[in-house]
N, CA and C atoms as an extended XYZ file, in Angstrom:
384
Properties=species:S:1:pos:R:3:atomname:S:1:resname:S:1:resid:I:1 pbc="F F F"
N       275.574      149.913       15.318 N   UNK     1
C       274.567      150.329       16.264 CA  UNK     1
C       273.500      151.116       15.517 C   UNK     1
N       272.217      150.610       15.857 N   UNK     2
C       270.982      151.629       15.156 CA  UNK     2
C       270.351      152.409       16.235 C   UNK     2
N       269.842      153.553       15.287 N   UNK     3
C       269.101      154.369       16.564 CA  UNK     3
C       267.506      154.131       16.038 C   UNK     3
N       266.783      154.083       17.058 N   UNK     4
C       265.377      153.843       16.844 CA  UNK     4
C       265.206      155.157       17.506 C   UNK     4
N       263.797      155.880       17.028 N   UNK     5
C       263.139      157.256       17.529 CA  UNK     5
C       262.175      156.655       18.683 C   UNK     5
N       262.351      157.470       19.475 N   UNK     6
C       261.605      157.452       20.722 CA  UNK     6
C       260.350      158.146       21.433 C   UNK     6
N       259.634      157.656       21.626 N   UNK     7
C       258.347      159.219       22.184 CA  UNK     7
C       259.007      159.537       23.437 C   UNK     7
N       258.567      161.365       23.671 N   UNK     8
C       259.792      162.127       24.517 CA  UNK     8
C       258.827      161.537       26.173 C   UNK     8
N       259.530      161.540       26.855 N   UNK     9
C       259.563      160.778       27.983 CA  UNK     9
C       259.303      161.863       29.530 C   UNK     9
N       259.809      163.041       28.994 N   UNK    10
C       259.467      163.868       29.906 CA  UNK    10
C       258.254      164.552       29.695 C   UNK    10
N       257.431      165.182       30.128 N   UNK    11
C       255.599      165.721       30.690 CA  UNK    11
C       255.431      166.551       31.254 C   UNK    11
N       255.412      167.809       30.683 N   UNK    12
C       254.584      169.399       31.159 CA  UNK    12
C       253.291      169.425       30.933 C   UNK    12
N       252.602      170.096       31.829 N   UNK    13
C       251.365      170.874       32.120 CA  UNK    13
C       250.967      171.442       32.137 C   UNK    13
N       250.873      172.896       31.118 N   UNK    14
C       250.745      173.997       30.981 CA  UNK    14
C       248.986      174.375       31.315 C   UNK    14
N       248.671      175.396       32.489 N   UNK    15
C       247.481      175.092       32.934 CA  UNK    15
C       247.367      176.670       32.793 C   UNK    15
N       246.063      177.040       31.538 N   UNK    16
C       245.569      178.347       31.491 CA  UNK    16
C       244.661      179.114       32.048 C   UNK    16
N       244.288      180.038       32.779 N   UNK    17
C       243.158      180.559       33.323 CA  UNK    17
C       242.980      182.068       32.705 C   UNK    17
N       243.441      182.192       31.601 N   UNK    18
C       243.234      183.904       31.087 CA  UNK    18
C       242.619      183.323       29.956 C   UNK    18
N       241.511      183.966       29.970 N   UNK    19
C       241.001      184.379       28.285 CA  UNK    19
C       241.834      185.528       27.256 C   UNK    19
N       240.663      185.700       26.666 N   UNK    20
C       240.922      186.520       24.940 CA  UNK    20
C       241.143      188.029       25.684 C   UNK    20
N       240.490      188.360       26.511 N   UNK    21
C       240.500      189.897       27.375 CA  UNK    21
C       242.080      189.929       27.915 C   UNK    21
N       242.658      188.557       28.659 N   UNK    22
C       244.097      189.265       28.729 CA  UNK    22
C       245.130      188.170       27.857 C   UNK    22
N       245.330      189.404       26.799 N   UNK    23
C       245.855      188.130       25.720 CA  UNK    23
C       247.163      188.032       26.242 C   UNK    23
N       247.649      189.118       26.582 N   UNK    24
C       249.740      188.668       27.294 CA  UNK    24
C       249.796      187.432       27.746 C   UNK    24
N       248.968      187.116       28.582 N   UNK    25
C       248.973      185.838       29.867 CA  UNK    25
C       248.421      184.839       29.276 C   UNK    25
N       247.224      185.014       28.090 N   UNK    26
C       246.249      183.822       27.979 CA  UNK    26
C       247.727      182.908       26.957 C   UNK    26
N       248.080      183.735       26.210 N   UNK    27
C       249.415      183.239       24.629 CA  UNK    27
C       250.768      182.072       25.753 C   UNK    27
N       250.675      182.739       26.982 N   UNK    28
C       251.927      182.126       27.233 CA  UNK    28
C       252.006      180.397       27.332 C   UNK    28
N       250.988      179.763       28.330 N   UNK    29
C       250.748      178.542       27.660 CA  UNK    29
C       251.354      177.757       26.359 C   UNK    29
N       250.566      178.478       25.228 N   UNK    30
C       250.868      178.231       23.881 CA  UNK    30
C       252.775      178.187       23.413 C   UNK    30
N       252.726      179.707       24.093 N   UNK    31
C       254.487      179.725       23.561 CA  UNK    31
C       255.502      178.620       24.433 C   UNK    31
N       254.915      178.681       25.270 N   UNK    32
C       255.916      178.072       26.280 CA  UNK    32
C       255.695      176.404       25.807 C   UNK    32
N       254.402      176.214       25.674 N   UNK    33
C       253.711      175.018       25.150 CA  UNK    33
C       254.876      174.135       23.502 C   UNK    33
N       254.415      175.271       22.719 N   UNK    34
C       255.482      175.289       21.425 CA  UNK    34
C       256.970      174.751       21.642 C   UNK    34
N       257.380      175.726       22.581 N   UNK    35
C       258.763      175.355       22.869 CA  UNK    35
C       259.306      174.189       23.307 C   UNK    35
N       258.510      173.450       24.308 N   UNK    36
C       258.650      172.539       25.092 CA  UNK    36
C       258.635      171.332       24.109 C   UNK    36
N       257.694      171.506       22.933 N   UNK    37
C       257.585      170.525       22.118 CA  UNK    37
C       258.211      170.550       20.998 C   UNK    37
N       258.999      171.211       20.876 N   UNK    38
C       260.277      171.322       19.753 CA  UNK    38
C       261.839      171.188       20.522 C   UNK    38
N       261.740      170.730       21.867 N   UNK    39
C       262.504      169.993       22.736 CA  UNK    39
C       262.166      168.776       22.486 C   UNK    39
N       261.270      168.629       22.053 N   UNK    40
C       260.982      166.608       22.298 CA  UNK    40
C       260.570      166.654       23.373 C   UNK    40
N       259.903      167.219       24.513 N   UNK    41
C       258.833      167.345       25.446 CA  UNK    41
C       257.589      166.935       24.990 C   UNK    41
N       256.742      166.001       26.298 N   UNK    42
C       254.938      165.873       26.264 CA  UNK    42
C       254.705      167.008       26.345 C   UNK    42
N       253.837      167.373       26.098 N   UNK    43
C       252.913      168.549       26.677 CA  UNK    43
C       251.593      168.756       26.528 C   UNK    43
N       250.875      168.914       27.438 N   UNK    44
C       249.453      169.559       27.711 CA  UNK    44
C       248.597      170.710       27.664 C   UNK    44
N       248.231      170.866       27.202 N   UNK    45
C       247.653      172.186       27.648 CA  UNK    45
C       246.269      171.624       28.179 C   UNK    45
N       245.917      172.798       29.656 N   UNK    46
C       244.556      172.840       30.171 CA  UNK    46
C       243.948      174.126       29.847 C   UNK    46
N       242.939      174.351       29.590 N   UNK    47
C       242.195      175.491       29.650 CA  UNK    47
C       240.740      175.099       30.240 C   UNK    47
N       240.937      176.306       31.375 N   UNK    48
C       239.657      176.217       32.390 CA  UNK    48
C       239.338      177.741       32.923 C   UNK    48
N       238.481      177.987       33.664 N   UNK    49
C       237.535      179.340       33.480 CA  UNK    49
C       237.574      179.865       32.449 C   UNK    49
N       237.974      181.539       32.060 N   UNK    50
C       237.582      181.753       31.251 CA  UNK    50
C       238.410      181.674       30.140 C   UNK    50
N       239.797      181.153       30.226 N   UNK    51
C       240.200      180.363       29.094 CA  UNK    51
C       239.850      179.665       28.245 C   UNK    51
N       238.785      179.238       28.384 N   UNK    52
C       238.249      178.008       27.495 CA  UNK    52
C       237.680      178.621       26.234 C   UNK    52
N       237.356      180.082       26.688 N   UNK    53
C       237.005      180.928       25.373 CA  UNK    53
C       237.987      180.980       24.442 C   UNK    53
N       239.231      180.307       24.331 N   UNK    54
C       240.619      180.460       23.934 CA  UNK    54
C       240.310      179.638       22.543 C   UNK    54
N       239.550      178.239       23.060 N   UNK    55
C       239.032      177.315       22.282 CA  UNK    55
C       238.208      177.361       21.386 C   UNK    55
N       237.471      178.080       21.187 N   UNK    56
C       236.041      178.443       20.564 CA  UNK    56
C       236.600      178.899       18.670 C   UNK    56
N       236.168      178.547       18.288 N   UNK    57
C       236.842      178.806       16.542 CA  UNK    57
C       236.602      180.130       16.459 C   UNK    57
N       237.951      180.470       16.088 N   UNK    58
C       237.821      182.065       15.724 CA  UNK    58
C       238.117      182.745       16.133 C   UNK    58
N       237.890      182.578       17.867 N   UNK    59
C       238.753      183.655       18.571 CA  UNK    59
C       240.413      183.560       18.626 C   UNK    59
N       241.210      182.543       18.338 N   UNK    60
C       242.307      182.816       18.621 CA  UNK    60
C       243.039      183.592       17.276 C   UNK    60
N       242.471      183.760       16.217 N   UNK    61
C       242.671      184.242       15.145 CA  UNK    61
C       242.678      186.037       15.371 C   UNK    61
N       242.156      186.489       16.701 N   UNK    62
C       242.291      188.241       16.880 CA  UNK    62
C       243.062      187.748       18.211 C   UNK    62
N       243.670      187.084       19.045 N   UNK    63
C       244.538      187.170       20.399 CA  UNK    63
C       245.573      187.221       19.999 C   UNK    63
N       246.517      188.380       20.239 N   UNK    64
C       248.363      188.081       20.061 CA  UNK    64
C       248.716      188.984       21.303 C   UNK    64
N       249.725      188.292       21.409 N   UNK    65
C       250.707      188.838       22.598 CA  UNK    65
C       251.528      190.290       22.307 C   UNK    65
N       251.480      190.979       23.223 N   UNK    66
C       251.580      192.249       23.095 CA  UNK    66
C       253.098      192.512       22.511 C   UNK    66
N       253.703      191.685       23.580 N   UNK    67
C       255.318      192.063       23.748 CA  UNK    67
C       256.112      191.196       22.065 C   UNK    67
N       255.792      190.563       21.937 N   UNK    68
C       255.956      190.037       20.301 CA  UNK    68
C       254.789      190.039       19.232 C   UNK    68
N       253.958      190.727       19.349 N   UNK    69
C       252.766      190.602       18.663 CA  UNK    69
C       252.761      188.847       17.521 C   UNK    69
N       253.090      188.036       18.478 N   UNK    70
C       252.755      186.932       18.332 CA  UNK    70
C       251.124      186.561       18.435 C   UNK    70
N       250.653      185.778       17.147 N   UNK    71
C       249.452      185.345       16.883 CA  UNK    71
C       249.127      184.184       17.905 C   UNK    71
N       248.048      184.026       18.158 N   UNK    72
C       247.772      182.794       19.377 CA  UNK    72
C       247.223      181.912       18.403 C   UNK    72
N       246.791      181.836       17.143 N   UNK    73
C       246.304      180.836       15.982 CA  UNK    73
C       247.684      180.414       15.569 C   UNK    73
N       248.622      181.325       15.557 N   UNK    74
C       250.030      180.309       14.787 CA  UNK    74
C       250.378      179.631       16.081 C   UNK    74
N       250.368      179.917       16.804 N   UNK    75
C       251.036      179.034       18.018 CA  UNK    75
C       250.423      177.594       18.529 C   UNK    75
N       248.999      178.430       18.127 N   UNK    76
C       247.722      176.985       18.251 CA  UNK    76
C       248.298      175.543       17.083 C   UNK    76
N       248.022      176.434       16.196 N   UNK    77
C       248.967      175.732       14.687 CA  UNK    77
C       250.235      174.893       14.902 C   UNK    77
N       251.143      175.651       15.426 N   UNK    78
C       252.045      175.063       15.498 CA  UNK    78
C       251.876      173.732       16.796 C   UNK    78
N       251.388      174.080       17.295 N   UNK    79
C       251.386      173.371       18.852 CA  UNK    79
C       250.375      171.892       18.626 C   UNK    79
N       249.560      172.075       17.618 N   UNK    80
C       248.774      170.756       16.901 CA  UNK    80
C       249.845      169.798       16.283 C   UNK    80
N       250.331      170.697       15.296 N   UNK    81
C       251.447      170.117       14.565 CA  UNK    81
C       252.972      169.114       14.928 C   UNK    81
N       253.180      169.752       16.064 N   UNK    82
C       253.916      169.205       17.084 CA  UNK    82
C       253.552      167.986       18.076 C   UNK    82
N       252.680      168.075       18.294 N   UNK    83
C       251.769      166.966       18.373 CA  UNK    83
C       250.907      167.058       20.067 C   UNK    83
N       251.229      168.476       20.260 N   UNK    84
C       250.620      168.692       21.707 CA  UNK    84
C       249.148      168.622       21.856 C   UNK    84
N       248.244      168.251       22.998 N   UNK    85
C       247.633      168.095       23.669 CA  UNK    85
C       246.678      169.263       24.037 C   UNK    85
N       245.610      169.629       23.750 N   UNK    86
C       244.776      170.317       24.565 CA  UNK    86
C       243.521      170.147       25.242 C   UNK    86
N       243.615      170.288       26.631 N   UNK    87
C       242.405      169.808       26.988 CA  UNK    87
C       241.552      171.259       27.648 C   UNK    87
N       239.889      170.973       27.644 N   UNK    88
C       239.455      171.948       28.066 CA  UNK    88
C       238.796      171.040       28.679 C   UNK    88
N       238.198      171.995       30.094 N   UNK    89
C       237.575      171.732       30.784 CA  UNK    89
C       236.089      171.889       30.813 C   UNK    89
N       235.765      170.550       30.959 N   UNK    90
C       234.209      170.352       30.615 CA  UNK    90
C       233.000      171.245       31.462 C   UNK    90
N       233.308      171.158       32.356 N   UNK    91
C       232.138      171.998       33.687 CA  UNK    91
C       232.373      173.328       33.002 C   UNK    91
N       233.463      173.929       32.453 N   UNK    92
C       233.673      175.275       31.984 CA  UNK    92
C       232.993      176.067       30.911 C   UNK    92
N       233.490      174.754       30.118 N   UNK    93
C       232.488      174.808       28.739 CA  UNK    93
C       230.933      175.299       28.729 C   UNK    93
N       230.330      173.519       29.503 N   UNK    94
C       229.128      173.769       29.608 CA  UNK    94
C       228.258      174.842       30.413 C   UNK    94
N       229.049      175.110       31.752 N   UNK    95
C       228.956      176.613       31.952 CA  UNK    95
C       228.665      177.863       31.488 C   UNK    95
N       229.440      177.946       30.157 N   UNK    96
C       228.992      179.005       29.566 CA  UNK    96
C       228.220      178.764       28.410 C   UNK    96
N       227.447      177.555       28.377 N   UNK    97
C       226.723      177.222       27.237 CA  UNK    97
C       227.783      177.227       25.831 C   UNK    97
N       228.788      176.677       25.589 N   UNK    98
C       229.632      176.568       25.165 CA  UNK    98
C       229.394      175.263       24.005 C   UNK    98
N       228.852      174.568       23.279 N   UNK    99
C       228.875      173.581       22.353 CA  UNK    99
C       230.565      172.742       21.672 C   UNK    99
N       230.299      171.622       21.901 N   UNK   100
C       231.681      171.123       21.583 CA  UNK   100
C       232.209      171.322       19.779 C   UNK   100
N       231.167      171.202       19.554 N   UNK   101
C       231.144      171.446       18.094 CA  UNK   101
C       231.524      173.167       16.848 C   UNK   101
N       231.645      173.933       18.411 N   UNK   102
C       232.241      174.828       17.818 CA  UNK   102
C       233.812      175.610       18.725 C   UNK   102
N       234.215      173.978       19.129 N   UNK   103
C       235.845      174.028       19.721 CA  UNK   103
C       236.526      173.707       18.429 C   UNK   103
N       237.726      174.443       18.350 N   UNK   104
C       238.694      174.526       17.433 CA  UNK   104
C       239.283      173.007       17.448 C   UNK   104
N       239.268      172.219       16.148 N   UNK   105
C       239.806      171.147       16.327 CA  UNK   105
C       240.810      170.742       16.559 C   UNK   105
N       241.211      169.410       17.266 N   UNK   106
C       242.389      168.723       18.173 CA  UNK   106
C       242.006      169.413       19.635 C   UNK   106
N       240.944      169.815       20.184 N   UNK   107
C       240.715      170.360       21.556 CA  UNK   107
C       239.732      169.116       22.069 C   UNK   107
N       240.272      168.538       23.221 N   UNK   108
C       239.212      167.291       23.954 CA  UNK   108
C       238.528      167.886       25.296 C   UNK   108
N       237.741      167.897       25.991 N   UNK   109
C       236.963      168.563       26.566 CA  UNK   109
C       237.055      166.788       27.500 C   UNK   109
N       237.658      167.566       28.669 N   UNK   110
C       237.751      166.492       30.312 CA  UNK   110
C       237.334      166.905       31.466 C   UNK   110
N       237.403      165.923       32.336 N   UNK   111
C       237.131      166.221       33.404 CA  UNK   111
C       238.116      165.967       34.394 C   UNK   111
N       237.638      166.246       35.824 N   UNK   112
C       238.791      166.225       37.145 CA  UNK   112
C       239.715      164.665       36.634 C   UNK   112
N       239.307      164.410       36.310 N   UNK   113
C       239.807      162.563       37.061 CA  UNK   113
C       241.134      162.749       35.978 C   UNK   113
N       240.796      162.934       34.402 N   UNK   114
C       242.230      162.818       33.404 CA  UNK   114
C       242.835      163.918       33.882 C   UNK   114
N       242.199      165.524       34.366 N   UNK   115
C       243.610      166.352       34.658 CA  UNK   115
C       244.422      165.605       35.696 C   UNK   115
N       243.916      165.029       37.045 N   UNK   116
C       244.538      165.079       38.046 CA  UNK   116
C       245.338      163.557       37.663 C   UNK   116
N       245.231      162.938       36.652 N   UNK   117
C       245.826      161.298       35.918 CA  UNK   117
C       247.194      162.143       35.181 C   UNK   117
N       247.107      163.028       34.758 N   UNK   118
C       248.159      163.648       33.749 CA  UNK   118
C       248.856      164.634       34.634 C   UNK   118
N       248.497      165.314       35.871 N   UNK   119
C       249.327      166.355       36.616 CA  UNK   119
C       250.001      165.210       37.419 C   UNK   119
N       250.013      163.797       37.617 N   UNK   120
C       250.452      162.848       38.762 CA  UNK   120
C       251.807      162.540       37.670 C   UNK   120
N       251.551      162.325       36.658 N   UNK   121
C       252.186      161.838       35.134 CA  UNK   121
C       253.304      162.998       35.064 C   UNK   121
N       253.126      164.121       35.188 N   UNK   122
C       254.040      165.255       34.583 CA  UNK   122
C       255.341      165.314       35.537 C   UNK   122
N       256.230      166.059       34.941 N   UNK   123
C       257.490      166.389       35.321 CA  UNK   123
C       257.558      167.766       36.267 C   UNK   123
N       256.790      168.463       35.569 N   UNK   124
C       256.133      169.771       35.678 CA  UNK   124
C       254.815      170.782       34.952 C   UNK   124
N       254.563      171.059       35.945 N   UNK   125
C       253.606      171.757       35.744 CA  UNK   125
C       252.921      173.421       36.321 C   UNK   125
N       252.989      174.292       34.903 N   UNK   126
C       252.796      175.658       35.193 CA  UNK   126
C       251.429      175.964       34.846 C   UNK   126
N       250.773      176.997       35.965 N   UNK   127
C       249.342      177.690       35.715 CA  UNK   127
C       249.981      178.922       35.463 C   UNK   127
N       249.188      179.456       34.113 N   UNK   128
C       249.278      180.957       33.895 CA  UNK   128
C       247.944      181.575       33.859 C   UNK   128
């Protein structure tokens, strides 16, 4: 009997609404994000209002979580590497005059139609 590798079959949604101002809440996404994908979990990340500042190069390099002074750039790191998903939200972006070109790379910038295609898709799905 052979084993062939499989892409993981189950689909979280990790949906952010905290920026860089509350870093406890904005990191959890990420960690929880990390974890899920070192299960062999899909995973997503959304970032919309002022989360999306999360995206922007540079800032996640000063956000860490209080209670582990966990970095939100290693988690970003790791969470690329793993092969997770981030999407930001486009109306958000451009909102704040935001340029795509200075989103941290592996970040895709969507709209209503793929979140609500990928929250129908998921297993579960958490807003922090």
């Amino acid at each position: 009997m052979t084993t062939t590798e499989t892409a993981p079959t189950e689909k979280m949604v990790f949906i952010g609404l905290h920026g860089p101002d509350d870093p406890e809440i904005a990191i959890l996404p990420f960690m929880l994000g990390v974890a899920a994908l070192a299960m062999e979990v899909q995973v997503t990340i959304l970032l919309q209002g002022p989360s999306v500042l999360l995206a922007h190069k540079g800032i996640a390099e000063h956000v860490f979580s209080g209670c582990e002074g966990t970095s939100l750039k290693k988690l970003m790191d790791q969470f690329f590497e793993l092969g997770g998903k981030l999407y930001i939200c486009t109306p958000c972006v451009e909102s704040r005059k935001i340029s795509k070109q200075v989103l941290v790379q592996g970040a895709q910038l969507v709209k209503a139609g793929k979140v609500v295609s990928d929250l129908l898709e998921a297993k579960t799905t958490l807003t922090f």
